[in-house]
C-alpha positions in Angstrom: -102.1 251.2 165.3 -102.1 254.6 167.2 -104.6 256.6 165.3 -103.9 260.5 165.4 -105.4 261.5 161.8 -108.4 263.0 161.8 -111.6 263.1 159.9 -114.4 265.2 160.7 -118.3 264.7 159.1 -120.1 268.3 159.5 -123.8 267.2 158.7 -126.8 269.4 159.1 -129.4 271.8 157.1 -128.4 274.4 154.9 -127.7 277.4 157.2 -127.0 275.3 160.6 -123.3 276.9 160.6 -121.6 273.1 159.4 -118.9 275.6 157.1 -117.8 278.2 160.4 -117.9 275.0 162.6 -115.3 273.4 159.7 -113.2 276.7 159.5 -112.5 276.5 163.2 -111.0 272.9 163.3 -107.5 273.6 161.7 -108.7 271.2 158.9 -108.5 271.2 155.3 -111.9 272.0 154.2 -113.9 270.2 151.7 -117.5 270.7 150.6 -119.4 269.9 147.3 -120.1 273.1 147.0 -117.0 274.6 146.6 -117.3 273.4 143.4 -119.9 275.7 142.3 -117.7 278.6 143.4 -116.1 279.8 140.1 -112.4 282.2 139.9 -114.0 285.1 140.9 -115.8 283.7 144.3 -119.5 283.7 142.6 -121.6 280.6 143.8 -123.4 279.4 140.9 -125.2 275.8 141.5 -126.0 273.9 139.1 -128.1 271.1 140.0 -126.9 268.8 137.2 -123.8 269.1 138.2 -124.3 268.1 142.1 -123.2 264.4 141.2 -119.6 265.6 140.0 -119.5 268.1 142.7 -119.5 265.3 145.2 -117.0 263.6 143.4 -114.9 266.5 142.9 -115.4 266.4 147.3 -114.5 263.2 147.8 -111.5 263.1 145.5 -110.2 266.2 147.4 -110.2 264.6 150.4 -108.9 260.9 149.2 -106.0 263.5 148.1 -105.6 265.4 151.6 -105.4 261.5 153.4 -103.3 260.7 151.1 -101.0 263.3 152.5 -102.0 262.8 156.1 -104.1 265.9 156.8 -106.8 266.2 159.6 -110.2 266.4 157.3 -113.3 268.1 157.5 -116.2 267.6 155.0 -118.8 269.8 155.7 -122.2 268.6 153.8 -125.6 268.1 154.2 -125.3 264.2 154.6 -128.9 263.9 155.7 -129.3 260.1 155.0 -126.4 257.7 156.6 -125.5 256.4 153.3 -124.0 259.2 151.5 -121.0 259.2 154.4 -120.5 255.5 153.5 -117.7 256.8 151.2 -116.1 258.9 153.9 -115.8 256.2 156.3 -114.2 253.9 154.0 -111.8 256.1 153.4 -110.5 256.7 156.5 -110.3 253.3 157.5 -108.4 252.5 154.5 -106.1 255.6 155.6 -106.4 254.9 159.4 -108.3 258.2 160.5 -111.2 258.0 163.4 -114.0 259.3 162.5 -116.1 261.9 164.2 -119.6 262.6 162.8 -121.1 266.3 163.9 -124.4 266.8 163.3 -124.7 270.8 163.3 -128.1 272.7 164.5 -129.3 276.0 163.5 -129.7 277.7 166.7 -128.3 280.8 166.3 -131.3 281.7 163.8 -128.4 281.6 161.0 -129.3 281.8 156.9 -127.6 279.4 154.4 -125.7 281.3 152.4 -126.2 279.8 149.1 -130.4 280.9 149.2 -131.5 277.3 149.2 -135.4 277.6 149.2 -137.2 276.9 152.1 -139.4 273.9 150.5 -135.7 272.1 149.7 -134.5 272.9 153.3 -137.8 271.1 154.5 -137.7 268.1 152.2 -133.9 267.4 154.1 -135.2 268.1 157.2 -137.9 265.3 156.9 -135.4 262.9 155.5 -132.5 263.5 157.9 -131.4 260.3 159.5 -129.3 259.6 162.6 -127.7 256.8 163.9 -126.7 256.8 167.3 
């Protein structure tokens, strides 16, 4: 089977540029935090709420498959497990897969003020499989 749906993995540290990279691939766009962002465009995280905002992501982008969309979830993913989801998906809905890990070269800031010492715990647990 000819596989032309798409689904793209945006992983990196907060600030690396994972959300431009995702708005520039004629996807539909899914991240846990959008669900922090409330009606009138505040981003208010709550962090016992980050379990439901995954879920909220992943049921977003079960529905965009469902529909046949080229996919791009742009989150953190530091350890290879919490993709695990992802890729089951698309097999189940016959999209390849491309994982992107994202850098911060450009000297970007995350945009949600994640403090440093949280930015630095991810860094030293970031995994990568090759």
């Amino acid at each position: 089977m000819k596989r032309d749906r798409k689904l793209f993995l945006l992983r990196g540290l907060p600030g690396a540029g994972k959300s431009t990279l995702a708005k520039a691939l004629n996807a539909q766009v899914f991240e846990a935090d959008m669900y922090f962002v409330n009606k009138e465009g505040e981003y208010i995280f709550d962090p016992s709420k980050i379990k439901d905002a995954h879920q909220w992501c992943q049921d977003n982008v079960a529905d965009a498959m469902g529909w046949g969309l080229t996919v791009a979830v742009s989150n953190t993913f530091t350890q290879e497990w919490e993709m695990e989801f992802y890729y089951k998906l698309a097999e189940k809905h016959h999209y390849t897969v491309f994982s992107l890990v994202v850098e911060n070269r450009h000297g970007g800031v995350n945009t949600h003020d994640c403090p440093e010492e949280a930015i630095e715990r991810m860094r030293n647990r970031f995994e990568i499989k090759l």
